[in-house]
C-alpha positions as CSV (number, residue, x, y, z in Angstrom):
1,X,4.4,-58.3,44.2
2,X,4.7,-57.0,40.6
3,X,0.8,-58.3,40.2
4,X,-0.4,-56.5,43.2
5,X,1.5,-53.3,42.2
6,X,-0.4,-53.0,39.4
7,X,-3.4,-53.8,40.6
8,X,-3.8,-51.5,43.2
9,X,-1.9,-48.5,40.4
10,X,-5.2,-50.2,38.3
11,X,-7.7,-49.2,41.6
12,X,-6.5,-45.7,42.0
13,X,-7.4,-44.8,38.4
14,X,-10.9,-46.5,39.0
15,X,-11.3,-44.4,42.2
16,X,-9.8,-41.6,40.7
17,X,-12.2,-42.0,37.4
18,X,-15.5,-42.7,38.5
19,X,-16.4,-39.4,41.0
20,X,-14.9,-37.0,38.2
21,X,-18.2,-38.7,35.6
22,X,-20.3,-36.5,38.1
23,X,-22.5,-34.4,35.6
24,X,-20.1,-35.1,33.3
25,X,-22.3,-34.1,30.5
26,X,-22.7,-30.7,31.7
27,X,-23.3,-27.7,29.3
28,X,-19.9,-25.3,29.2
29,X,-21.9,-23.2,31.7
30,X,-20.4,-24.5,34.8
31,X,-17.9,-22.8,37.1
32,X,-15.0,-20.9,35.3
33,X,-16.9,-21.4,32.0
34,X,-15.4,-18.3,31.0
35,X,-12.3,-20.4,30.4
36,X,-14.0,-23.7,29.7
37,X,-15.3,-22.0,26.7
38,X,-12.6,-20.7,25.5
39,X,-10.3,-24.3,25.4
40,X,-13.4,-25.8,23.8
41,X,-14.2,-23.4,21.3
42,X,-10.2,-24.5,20.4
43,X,-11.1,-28.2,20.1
44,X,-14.1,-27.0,18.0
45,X,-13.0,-25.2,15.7
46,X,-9.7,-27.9,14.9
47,X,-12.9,-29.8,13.4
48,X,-14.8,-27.7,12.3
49,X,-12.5,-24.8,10.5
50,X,-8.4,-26.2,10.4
51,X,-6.3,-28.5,12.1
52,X,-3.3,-26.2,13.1
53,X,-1.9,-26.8,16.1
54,X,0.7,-23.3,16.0
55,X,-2.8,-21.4,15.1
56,X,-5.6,-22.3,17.8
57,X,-8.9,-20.3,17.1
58,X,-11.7,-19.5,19.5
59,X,-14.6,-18.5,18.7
60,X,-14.3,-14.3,19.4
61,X,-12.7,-11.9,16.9
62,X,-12.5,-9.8,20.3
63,X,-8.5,-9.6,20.8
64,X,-7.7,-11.2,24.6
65,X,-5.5,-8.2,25.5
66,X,-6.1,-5.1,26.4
67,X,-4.1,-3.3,23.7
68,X,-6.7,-1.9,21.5
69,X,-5.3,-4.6,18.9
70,X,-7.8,-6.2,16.3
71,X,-8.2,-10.4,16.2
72,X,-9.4,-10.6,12.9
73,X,-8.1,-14.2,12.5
74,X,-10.1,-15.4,16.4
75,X,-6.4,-16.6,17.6
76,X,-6.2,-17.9,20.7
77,X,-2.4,-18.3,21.4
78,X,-1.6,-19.1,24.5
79,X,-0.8,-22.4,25.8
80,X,0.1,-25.1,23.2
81,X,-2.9,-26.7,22.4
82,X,-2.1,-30.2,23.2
83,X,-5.1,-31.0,25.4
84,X,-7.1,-29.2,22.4
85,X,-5.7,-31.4,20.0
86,X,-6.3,-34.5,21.9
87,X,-10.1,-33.2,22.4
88,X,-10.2,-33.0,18.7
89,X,-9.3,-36.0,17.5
90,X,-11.3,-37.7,19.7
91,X,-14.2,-35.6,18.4
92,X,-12.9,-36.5,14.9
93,X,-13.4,-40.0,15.9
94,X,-17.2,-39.9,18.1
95,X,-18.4,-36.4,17.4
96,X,-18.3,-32.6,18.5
97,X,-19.9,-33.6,22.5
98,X,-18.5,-31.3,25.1
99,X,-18.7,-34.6,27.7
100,X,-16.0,-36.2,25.1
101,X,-13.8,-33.3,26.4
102,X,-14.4,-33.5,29.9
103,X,-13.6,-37.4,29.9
104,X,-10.0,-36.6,28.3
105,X,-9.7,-34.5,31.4
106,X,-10.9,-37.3,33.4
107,X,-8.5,-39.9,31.8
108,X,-5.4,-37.9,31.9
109,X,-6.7,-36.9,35.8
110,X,-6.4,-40.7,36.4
111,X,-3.1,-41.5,34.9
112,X,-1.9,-38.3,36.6
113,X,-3.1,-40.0,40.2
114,X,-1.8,-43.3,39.5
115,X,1.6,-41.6,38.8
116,X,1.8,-40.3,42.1
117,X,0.8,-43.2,43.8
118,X,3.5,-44.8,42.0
119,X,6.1,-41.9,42.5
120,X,5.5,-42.3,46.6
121,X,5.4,-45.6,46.2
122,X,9.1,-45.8,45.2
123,X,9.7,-43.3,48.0
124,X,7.7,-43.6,50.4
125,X,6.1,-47.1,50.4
126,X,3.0,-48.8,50.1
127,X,1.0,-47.0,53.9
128,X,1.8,-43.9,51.8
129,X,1.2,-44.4,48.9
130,X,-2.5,-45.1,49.3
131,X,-3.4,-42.6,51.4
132,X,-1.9,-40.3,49.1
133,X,-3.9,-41.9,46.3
134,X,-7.1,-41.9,48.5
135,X,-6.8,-38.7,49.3
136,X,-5.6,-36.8,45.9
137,X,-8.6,-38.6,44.1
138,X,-11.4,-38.1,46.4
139,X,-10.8,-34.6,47.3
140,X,-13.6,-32.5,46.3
141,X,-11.8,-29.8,44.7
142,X,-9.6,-32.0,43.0
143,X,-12.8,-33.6,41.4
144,X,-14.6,-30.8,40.3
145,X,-10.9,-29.9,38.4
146,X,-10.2,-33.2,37.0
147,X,-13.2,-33.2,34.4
148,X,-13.0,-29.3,33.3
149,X,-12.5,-28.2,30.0
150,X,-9.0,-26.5,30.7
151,X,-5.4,-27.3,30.5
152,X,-5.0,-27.1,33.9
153,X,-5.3,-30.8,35.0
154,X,-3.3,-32.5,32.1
155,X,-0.4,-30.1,33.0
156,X,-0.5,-31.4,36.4
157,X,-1.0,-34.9,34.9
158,X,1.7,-34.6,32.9
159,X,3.8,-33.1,35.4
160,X,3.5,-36.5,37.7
161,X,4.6,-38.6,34.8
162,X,7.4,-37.1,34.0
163,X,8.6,-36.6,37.9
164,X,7.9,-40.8,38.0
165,X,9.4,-41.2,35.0
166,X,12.6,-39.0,36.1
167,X,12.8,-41.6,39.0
168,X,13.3,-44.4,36.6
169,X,16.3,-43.1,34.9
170,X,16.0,-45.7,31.8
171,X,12.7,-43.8,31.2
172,X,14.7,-40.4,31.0
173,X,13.9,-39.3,27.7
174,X,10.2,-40.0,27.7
175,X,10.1,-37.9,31.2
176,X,11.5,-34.9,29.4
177,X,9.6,-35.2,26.4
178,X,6.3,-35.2,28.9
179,X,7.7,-32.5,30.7
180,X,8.0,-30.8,27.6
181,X,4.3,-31.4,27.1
182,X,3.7,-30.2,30.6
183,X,5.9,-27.2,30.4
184,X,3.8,-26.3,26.7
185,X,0.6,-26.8,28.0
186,X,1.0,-24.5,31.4
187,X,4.5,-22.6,31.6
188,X,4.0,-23.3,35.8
189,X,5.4,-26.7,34.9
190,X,8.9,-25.3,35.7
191,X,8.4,-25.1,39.0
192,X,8.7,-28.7,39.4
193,X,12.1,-28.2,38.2
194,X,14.1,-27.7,41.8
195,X,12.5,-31.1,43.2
196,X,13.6,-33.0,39.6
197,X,17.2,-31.5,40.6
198,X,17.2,-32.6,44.0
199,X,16.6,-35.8,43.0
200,X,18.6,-36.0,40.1
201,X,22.0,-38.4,40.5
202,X,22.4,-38.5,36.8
203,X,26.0,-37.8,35.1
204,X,26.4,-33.9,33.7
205,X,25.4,-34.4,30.5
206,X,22.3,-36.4,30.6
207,X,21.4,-33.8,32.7
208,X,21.4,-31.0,29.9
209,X,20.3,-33.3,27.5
210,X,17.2,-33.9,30.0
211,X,16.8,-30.0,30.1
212,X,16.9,-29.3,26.2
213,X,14.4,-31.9,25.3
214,X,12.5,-30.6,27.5
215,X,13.2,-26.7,27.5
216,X,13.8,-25.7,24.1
217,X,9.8,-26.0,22.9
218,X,8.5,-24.3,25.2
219,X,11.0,-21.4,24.6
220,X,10.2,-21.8,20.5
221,X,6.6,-21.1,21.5
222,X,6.8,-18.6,23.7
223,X,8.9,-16.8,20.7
224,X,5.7,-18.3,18.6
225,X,3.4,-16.5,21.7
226,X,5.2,-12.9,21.7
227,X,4.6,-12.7,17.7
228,X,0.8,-12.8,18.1
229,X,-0.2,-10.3,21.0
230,X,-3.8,-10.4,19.8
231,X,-3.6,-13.8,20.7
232,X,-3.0,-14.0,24.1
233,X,-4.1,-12.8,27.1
234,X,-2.1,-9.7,29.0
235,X,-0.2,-11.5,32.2
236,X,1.7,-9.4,33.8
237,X,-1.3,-8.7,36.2
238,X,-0.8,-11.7,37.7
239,X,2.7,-11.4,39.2
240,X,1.8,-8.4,41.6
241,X,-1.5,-6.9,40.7
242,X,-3.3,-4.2,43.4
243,X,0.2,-4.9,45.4
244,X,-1.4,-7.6,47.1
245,X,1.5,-9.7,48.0
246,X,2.5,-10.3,51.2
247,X,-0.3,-8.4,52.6
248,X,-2.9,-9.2,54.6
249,X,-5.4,-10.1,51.5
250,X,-2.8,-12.6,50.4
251,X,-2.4,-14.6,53.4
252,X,-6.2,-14.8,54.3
253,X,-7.1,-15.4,50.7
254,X,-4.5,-18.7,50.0
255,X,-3.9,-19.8,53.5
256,X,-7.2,-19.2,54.9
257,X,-9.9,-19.5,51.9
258,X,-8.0,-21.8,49.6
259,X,-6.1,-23.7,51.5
260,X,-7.9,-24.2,55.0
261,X,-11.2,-23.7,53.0
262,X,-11.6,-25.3,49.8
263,X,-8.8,-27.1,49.0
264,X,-7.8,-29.1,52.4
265,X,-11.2,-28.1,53.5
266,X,-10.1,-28.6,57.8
267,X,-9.4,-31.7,58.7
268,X,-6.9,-32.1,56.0
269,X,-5.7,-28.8,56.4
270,X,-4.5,-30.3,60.1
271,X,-2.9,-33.6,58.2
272,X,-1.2,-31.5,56.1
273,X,0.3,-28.9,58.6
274,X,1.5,-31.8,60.5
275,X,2.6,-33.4,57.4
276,X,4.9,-30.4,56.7
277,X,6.6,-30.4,60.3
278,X,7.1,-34.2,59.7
279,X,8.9,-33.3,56.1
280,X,12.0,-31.6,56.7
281,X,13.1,-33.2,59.8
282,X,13.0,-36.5,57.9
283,X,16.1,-36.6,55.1
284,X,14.2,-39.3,52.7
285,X,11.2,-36.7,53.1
286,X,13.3,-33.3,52.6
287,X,12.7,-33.5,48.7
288,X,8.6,-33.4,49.5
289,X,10.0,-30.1,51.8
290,X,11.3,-28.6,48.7
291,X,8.4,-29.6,46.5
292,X,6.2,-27.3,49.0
293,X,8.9,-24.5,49.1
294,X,8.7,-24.7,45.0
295,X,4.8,-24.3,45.0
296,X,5.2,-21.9,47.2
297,X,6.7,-20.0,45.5
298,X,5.0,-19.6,42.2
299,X,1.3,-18.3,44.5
300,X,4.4,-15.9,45.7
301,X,5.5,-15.1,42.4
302,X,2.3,-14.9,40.5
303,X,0.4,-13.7,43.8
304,X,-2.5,-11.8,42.0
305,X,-3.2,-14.8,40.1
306,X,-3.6,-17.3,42.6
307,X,-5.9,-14.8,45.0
308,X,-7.7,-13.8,42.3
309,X,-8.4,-18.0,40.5
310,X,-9.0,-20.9,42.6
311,X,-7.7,-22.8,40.2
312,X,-3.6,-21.4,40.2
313,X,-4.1,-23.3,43.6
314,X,-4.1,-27.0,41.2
315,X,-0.5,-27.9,41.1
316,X,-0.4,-27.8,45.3
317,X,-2.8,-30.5,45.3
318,X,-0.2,-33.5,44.6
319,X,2.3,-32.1,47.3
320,X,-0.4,-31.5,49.4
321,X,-1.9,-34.8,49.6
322,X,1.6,-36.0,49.8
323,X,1.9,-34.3,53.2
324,X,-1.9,-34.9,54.4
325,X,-0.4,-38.5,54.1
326,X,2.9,-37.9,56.3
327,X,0.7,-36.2,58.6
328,X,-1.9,-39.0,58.9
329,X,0.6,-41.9,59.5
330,X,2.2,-39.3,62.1
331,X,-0.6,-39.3,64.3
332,X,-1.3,-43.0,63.7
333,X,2.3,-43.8,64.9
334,X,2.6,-41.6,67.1
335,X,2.1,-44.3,70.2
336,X,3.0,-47.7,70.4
337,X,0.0,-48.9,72.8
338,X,-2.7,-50.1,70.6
339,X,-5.4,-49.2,72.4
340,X,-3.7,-46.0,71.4
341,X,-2.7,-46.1,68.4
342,X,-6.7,-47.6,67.4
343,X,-8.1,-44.1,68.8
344,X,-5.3,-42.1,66.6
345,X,-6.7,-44.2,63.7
346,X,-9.7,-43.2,64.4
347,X,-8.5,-39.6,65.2
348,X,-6.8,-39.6,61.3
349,X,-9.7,-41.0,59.7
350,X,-12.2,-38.6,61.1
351,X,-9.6,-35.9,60.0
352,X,-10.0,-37.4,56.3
353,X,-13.4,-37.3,56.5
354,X,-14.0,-33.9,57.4
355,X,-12.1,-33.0,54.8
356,X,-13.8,-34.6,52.3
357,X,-17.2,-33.7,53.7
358,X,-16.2,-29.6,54.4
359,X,-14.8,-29.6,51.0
360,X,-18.1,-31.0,49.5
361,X,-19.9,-28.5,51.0
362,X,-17.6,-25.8,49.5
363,X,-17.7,-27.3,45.9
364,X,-20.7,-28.6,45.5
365,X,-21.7,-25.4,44.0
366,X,-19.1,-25.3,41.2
367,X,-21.3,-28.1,39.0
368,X,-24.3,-25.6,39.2
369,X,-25.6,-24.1,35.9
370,X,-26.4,-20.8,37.1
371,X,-27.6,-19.4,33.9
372,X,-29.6,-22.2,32.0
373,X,-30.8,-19.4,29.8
374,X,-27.3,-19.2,27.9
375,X,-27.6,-22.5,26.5
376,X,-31.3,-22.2,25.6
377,X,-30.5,-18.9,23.9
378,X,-27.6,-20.9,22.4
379,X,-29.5,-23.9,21.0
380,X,-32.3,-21.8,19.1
381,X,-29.5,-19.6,17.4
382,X,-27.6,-22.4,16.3
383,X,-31.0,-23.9,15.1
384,X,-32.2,-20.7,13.7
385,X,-29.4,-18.8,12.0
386,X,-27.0,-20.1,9.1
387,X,-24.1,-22.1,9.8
388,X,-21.4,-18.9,8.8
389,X,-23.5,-16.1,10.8
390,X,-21.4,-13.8,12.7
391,X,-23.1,-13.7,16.0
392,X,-23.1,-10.9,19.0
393,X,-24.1,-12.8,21.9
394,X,-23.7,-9.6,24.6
395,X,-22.5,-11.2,27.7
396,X,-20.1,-8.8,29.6
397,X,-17.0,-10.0,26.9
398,X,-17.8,-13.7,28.3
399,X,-17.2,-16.1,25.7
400,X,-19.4,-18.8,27.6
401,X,-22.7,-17.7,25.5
402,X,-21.1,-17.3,22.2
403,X,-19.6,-20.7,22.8
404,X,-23.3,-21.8,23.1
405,X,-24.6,-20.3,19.9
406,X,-22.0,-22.8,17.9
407,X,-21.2,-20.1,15.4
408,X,-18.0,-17.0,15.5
409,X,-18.2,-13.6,16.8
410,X,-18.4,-11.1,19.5
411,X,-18.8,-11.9,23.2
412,X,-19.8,-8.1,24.2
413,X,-22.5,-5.8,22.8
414,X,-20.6,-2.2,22.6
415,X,-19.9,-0.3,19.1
416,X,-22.9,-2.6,17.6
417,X,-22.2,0.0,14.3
418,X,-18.6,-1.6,14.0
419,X,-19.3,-5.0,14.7
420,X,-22.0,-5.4,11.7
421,X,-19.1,-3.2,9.5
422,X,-17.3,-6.5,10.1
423,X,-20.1,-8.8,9.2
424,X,-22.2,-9.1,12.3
425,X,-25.7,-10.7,11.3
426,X,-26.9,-12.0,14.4
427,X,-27.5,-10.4,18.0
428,X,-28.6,-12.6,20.6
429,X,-29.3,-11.4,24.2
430,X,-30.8,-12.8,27.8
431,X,-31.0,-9.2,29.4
432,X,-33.9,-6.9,28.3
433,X,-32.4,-4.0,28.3
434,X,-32.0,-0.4,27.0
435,X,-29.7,-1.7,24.2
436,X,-32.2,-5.1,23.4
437,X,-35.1,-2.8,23.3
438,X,-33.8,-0.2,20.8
439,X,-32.8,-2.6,19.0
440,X,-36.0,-5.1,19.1
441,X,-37.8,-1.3,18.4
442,X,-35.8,-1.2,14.6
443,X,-34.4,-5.0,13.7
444,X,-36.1,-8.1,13.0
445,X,-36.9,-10.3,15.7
446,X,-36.2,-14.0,14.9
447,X,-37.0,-15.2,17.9
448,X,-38.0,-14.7,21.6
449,X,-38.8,-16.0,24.5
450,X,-39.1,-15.0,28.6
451,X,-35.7,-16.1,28.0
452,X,-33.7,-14.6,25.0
453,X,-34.5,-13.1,22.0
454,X,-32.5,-13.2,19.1
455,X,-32.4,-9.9,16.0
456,X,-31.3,-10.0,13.0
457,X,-28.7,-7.1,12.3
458,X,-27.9,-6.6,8.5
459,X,-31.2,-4.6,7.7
460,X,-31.3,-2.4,10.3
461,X,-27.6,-1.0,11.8
């Protein structure tokens, strides 16, 4: 039994593993490579400049609030930079390669799915378990966000450790020093929190030892995080910005777009609604019930954050496929006849694979490179300028095409005068505009192409 166990723990990680290598050597110019770059240009520059793990540095000087403040030092302060620090010492190890970063994802994106098969399979059993598993790694969404450059998925990894771990109360401490890495590496962690209390049955006190371990970090950062505004981008937009919750934008957009959409893309959007009703009328189910309420109410909570990033939707995706498996098995057993309950098989199955077909067809685009020229323009200036130029590569204060160019600097093209005050020695652009052609009309060109074209500053501004 023991053998099997692991066995099938060992399949889910291959399942889960091999569909996230899908262009997994991808440039950082994919979808959301706004905040791609931004991680990676962490993991970098812990090789490149200093290893300090309580002052993470991208690559901008630009500050990432909007408080007029100055960034002089490029910190980037705002999740712990565990997943950054993992990134870079495997880079220490094979080599700067952004697809060395995209398989930590992967990995921890495995682990993360083969501690949820083994969470429901404690609960739940083995019928479960696996259609949980099947459906958590296959999903399309859940693909394309398993081998990013973000924190996003290891927090959710992390996050099912710990809750498996928490089940096995000998492994107490080890689930709150995971949750603690959770908790540090996305403060959304803590809504898992009201389903670890349901099912906690442990004595007072190894309760609040459970919650210091893994509490008092994440507080010590945030202190660490309020020191260094500069460092950190402005949130409070995301509770309620534009007033959008509970209106009608906020339903169609998370019920409708993300959830019925992209996420459960149809026919698991159906095995998931009937998943729910099946959830709190069963009382071994009622702690998946309060999972859902939990999620629930962090999109509530941070509502303009969740319409306004697909990707606030991540930490539904383990609940969800939780419930696309109680609603599955529902239909399945929902007759005793077998000639029946064969057609309901059929019925569920089809329902599984619309899902994963429809939400193909809605992410298929996210692995695009829609702007090829970022990288080429990228690759000559790193081959082309010195290894400490300060470059401006003007891209609407998108740090994706200064992450290409391999060197530090500005991600927008306004107050040029300023920027070359403060060292600027490089401006790279892949719009000919106004702005390119005054300035290709007084400063050296160094290079370009139907592409790019890259001036040299110091002489001329």
């Amino acid at each position: 039994m023991l053998k099997s166990k692991f066995l099938l723990a060992f399949l889910v990680f291959l399942v889960t593993f091999i569909p996230r290598l899908y262009r997994i050597n991808n440039p950082v110019a994919d979808w959301h490579s706004w905040r791609q770059a931004d991680t990676a240009a962490v993991a970098r520059n812990f090789v490149k400049d200093k290893f300090n793990l309580l002052y993470p540095q991208s690559d901008s000087f630009l500050a990432l609030n909007d408080q007029g403040l100055a960034n002089p030092n490029r910190y980037f302060i705002n999740e712990f930079p565990f997943y950054n620090a993992v990134v870079a010492l495997v880079y220490k190890v094979f080599g700067i390669n952004e697809m060395l970063a995209r398989l930590v994802s992967v990995v921890f994106s495995s682990l993360g799915a083969v501690a949820l098969y083994l969470l429901t399979l404690k609960l739940f059993g083995q019928k479960i378990a696996l259609v949980t598993s099947l459906f958590y790694a296959l999903n399309p969404y859940n693909i394309y966000y398993g081998r990013v450059i973000m924190p996003d998925p290891i927090f959710i990894s992390l996050s099912l450790i710990s809750a498996y771990l928490f089940l096995l109360k000998p492994w107490g401490i080890a689930s709150a020093v995971i949750f603690a890495l959770s908790l540090l590496t996305k403060p959304y962690a803590i809504f898992l929190l009201p389903l670890l209390f349901y099912w906690g049955k442990w004595k007072p006190r190894a309760m609040a030892l459970w919650g210091v371990i893994a509490c008092i970090p994440f507080i010590l950062w945030r202190i660490h995080f309020n020191n260094h505004p500069e460092g950190s981008f402005a949130s409070t937009w995301l509770l309620n910005g534009s007033n959008i919750r509970f209106s009608g934008a906020f339903f169609r957009w998370l019920i409708y777009e993300r959830m019925n959409r992209l996420i459960f893309a149809t026919g698991g959007f159906v095995l998931f609604v009937l998943g729910i009703i099946a959830s709190y009328q069963d009382k071994k189910r009622l702690g998946i019930f309060i999972w859902l309420l939990s999620i629930a109410a962090y999109m509530t909570i941070f509502a303009m954050g969740n319409v306004t990033h697909d990707y606030y939707q991540l930490p539904l995706v383990p609940v969800g496929s939780i419930l696309v498996a109680f609603g599955f098995w529902q239909i399945v057993n929902s007759s005793k006849k077998i000639w029946v309950k064969l057609l309901n098989y059929g019925l569920a199955l089809s329902l599984l694979v619309l899902s994963l077909a429809f939400g193909w067809y809605e992410v298929r685009g996210y692995f695009n490179i829609n702007h090829p020229e970022i990288v080429a323009a990228g690759k000559a200036v790193d081959r082309l300028t010195p290894k400490d130029a300060l470059v401006v590569a003007a891209y609407n204060s998108d740090p994706a095409f200064l992450y290409q160019t391999n060197r530090h600097g500005w991600p927008d093209g306004v107050n040029l005068e300023d920027k070359v005050r403060d060292g600027a020695t490089h401006y790279v652009s892949i719009n000919f505009d106004n702005v390119s052609q005054y300035l290709e009309g007084r400063c050296p060109t160094l290079d370009k192409t139907d592409q790019y074209i890259i001036l040299e500053l110091k002489s001329c501004l």
